[in-house]
C-alpha positions, 0 to 999 in steps of 0.5 A, a space after each residue: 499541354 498543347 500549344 496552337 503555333 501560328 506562322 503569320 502567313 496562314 501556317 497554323 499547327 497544334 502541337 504538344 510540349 515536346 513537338 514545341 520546344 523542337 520548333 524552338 530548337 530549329 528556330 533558336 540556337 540551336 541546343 537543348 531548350 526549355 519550354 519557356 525558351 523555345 516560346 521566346 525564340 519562335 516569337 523572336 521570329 515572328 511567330 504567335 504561340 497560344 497555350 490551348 484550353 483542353 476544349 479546344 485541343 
């Protein structure tokens, strides 16, 4: 599954699951998180995360 991670100021890159919940990882508390929590922490920030239609990728 891949996953378009948007910024808020014009910074926008697609990434897989596994290059996400490292984001998160960055962003959040720091230790092993699941999908779902990653999205929850680079949202908690400001950041927009869209699961992506294979048409798109």
């Amino acid at each position: 599954m891949r996953y378009l991670i948007d910024t808020s100021d014009g910074f926008r890159e697609r990434v897989n699951e596994e290059e996400l919940i490292k984001w998160g990882e960055s962003f959040g508390i720091g230790f092993e998180m699941t999908l779902s929590e990653a999205i929850e922490a680079l949202e908690n920030i400001g950041y927009k995360v869209q699961q992506l239609e294979e048409k798109e990728i």
